[in-house]
N, C-alpha and C positions, 0 to 999 in steps of 0.2 A: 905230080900233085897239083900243077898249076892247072890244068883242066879242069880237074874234080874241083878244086878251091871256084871256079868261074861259074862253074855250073850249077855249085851253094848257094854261093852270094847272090844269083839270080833267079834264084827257088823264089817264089812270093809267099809258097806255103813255108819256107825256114826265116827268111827275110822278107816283112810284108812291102807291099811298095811305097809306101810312104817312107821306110825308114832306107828303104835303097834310095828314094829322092834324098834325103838327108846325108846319105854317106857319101852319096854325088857330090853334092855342093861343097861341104866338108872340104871332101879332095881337093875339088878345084878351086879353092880358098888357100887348102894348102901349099896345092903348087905355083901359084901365085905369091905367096909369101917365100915360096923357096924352102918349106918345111916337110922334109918326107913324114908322112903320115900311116897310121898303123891301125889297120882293125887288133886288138887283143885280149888274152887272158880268155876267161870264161866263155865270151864270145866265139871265137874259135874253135876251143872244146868242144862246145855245144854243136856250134856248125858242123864240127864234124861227126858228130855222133848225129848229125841229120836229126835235130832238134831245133822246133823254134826258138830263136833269138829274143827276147824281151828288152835286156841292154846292153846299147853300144858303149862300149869302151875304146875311146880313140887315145890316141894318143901319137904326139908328133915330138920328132927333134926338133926346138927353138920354143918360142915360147906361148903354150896352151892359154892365157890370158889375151895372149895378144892376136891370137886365132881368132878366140871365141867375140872380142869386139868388133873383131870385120867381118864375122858372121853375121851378128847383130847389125851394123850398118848394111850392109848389102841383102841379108836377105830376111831381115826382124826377129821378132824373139827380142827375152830378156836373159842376161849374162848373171848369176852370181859367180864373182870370185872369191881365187879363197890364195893371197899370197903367200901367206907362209907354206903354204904346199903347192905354189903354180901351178895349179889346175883351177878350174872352171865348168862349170853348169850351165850349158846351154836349155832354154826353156823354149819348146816350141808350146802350139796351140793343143798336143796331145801327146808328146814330146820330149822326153827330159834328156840331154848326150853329156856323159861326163868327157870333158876334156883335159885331159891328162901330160904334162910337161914330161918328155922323158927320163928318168934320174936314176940315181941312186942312193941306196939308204945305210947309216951304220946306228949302229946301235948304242947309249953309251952303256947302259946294263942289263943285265938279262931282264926281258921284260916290261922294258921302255918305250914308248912310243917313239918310232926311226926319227933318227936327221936326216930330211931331204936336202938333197942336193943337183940340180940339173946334169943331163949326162947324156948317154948314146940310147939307142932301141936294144942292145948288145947287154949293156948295164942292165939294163930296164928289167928284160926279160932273167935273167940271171939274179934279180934281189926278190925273184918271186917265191910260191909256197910252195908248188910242188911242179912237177915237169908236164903235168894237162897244162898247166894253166903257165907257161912258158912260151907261148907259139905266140907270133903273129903275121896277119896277113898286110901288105903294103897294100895304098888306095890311090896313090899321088901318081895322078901323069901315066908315062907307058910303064910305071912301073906295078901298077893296079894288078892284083892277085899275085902276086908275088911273094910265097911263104918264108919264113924267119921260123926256124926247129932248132936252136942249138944244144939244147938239152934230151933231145930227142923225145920232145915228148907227144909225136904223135906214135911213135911205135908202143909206149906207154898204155896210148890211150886205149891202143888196138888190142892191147896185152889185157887190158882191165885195171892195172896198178896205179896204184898209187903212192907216189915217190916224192922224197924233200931233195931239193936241190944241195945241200949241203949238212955239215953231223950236229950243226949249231943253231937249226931253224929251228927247232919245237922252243929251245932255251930263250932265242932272241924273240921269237914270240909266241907264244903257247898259246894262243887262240888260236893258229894253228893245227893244234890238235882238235878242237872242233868239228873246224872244218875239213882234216881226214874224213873223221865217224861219219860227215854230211856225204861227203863224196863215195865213201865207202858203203853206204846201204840206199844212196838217190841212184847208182849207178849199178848197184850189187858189183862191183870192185874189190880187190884186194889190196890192202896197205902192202905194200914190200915188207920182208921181211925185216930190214936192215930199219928200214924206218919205225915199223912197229916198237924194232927195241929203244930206238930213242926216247920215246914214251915212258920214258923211268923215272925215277927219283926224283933227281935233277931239275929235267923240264916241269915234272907235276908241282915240284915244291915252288917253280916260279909260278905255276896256274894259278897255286893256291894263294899269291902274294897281288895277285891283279888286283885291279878295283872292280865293287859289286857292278859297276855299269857296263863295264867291258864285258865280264863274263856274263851279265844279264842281258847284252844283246846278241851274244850269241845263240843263246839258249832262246832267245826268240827265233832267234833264224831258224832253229831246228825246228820248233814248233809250227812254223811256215811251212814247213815241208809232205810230201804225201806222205813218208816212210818217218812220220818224227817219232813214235814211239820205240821203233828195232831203234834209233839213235839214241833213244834215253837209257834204253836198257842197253846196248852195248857201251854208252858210258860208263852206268852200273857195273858193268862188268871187268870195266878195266878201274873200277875204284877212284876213280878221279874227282868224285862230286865230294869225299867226305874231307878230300884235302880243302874242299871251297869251306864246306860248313857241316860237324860232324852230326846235325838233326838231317841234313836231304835224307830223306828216302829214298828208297830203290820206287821205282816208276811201276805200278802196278801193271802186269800185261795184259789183265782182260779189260782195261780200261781203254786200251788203244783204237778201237770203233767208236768210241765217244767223242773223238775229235771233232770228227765233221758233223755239224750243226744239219737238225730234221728242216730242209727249206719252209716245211708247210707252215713253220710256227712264225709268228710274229713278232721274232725276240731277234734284237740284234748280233749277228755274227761277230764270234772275235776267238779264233782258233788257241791264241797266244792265253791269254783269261782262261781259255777253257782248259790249255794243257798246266799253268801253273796249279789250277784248283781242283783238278783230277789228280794232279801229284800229290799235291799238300794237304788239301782237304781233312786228311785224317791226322795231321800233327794238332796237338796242342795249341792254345792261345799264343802260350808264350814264346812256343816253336817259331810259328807263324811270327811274330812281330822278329822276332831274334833273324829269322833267314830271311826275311823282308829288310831288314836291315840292311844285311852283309849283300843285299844284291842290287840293293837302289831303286826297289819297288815306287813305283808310284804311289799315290796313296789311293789313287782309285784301283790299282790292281791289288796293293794289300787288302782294301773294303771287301773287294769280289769275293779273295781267297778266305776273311775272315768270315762273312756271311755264311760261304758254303759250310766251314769246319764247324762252325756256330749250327748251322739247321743241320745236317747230319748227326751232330752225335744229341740234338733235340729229337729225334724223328721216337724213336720209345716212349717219349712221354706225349707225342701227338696221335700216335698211333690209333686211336680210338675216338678221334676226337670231330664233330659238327663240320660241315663245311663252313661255316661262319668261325668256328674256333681255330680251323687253318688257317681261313684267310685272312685274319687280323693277325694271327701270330707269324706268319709270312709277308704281309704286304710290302711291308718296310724292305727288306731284302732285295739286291739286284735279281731280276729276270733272270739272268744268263747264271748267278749263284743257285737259284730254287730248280734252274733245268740240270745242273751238271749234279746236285744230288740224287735228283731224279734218275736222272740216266748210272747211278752208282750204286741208288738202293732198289728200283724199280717199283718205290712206294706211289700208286695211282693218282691220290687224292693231289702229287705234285703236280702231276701233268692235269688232272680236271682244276686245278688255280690256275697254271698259266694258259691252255684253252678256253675255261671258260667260268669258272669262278671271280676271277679278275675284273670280267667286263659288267658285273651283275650291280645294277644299281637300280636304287628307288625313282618312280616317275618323280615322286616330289620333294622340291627341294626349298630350301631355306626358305627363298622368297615366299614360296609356298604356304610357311609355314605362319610367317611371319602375316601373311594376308588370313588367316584362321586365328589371328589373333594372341599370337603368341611373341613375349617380347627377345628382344635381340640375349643372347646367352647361353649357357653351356646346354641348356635343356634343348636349345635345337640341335645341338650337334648329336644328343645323345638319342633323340627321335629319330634322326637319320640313319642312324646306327643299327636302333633295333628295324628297324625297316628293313636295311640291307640285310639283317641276320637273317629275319624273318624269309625274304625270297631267296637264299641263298639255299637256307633250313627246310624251303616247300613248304612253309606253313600262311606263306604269301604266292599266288599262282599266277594273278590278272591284279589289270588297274583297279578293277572296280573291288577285289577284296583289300587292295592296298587301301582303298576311300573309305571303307567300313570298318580299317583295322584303326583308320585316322579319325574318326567320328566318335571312334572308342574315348580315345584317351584326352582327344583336345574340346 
């Protein structure tokens, strides 16, 4: 395996070369300190499924704070630490390496965020979630490529499964479950059997007991993903969202292509917006505010999801309605709310506001107006208005009938 393992980590298409410069130095930092050092977790996995790397997860026996400062002296970059968890954030120029103290965790109740504690690579790998993500590669000195399997989970990986290192993981931490579903449909994978049944009562009744922020950054991560809708609705399916709060819906499936944002449009991207307000969209106000709650929404993403549910179950009473009468009764609303109804009811007049209703304005303006003689007041704003209506309406085409429709009334 140590070949193959040499041959990965020098792939530039899996490991680009900047971050092989980065794992160099690393190393040889390490063994300078006298700390055996580990590529792991994720990283590994990935490497071996011959997938690029995005990030490194080091981690060393002795102390990952006291690493990442004589990184920073010797070769720059800025350090956050974080003591209560001895690890560290290396920050390069493009660059982020989490560096990780090797430990172990216990838990004091189901559900809890762990007590670290410092410890072996042995430890380390053994308090993880499932046996992918158990391996690691050594970088220090002659001992560079040198694999760490004690759970075997590269035959796992070879297998497709997906496996909890012990019968009390989902319980000690049910996000967890999660990230099975993530690995389970990002990999097309099978949960183990054995694992699948732990997914019962038990662990769901601690999922249900988590805090909204926990379970709502998971539920981002999903939405991050290529495959996030098969992850909602296999959620759905295993019943687990009505333990968080009994209004989630089940995740519409033809809604699943709506994810990914049309580039040509000029509305800023945000996958995470887009999958809450494709889900929820059709709840209630009071739904909306109530599961907004329970999950720690922000209030800019409570706005998003409320605008949308707001102009959806409006669109009957617009249906018939001027382009000018859309686009004062939309303006106000996020972009990215007025596109995700659009793409749900595939009502036109939405996508002719955010192409090109939107940008439609009168040559003349205040100042404008204010030089023909008119005093400062609500009557200019309401001049501007019918103006806008007007070429929005085609009953305005050119400047010059914009001058004759103003000659009119001033």
């Amino acid at each position: 395996m140590t070949t193959d393992l040499l041959r990965l980590m020098r792939d530039p298409n899996l490991i680009p070369s900047e971050k092989q410069t980065l794992l160099s130095d690393i190393a040889a930092q390490a063994a300078a300190l006298d700390m055996p050092c580990y590529l792991v977790g994720g990283s590994v996995r990935d490497l071996l499924l011959g997938r690029p790397i995005n990030d490194l997860d080091i981690i060393v026996e002795g102390d990952a704070i006291n690493l990442g400062e004589a990184l920073v002296q010797k070769i720059g970059g800025k350090l956050t630490p974080h003591h209560k968890f001895h690890t560290a954030i290396w920050h390069q120029t493009t660059d982020t390496i989490d560096l990780i103290t090797a430990r172990k965790e216990t838990y004091s109740s189901p559900g809890a965020l762990p007590t670290v504690t410092p410890s072996t690579i042995d430890d380390d790998l053994r308090r993880r979630d499932f046996t992918i993500n158990a391996m690691a590669i050594r970088l220090d000195g002659d001992h560079y490529g040198e694999s760490l399997d004690p759970l075997n989970g590269q035959k796992d990986l070879e297998q497709g499964i997906i496996r909890v290192l012990h019968p009390r993981s989902f319980v000690d931490d049910p996000t967890r479950i999660f990230r099975a579903i993530r690995y389970e449909q990002r990999y097309a994978f099978d949960i183990d059997p054995a694992t699948f049944n732990l997914i019962n009562s038990e662990s769901l009744g601690v999922l249900g007991g988590l805090s909204g922020e926990r379970i709502r950054h998971e539920v981002d991560l999903i939405f991050e993903e290529e495959h996030s809708a098969k992850m909602i609705l296999r959620a759905n399916g295993l019943n687990f969202f009505e333990r968080i709060h009994l209004d989630l819906p089940p995740f519409n499936p033809d809604y699943a292509e709506f994810l990914d944002m049309d580039p040509t449009l000029d509305i800023p991207a945000d996958r995470i917006a887009m999958g809450y307000m494709l889900w929820f969209m059709e709840l209630t106000e009071a739904s909306i505010q109530s599961v907004a709650r329970r999950l720690c929404f922000t209030s800019d993403l409570e706005d998003s999801v409320s605008d949308a549910s707001r102009l959806n179950r409006s669109l009957p009473f617009l249906a018939d309605s001027k382009p000018s009468e859309w686009s004062f009764a939309i303006e106000k609303l996020q972009l990215l709310s007025i596109y995700a109804v659009y793409l749900v009811s595939g009502q036109k007049a939405l996508l002719d506001y955010l192409v090109l209703w939107r940008h439609v304005k009168p040559h003349t303006t205040g100042d404008d107006l204010k030089a023909r003689g008119l005093q400062p007041g609500p009557r200019i704003g309401e001049i501007l208005t019918q103006l806008r209506a007007a070429w929005l309406d085609g009953s305005i085409n050119t400047a010059q009938e914009e001058k004759e429709w103003l000659n009119k009334i001033t």
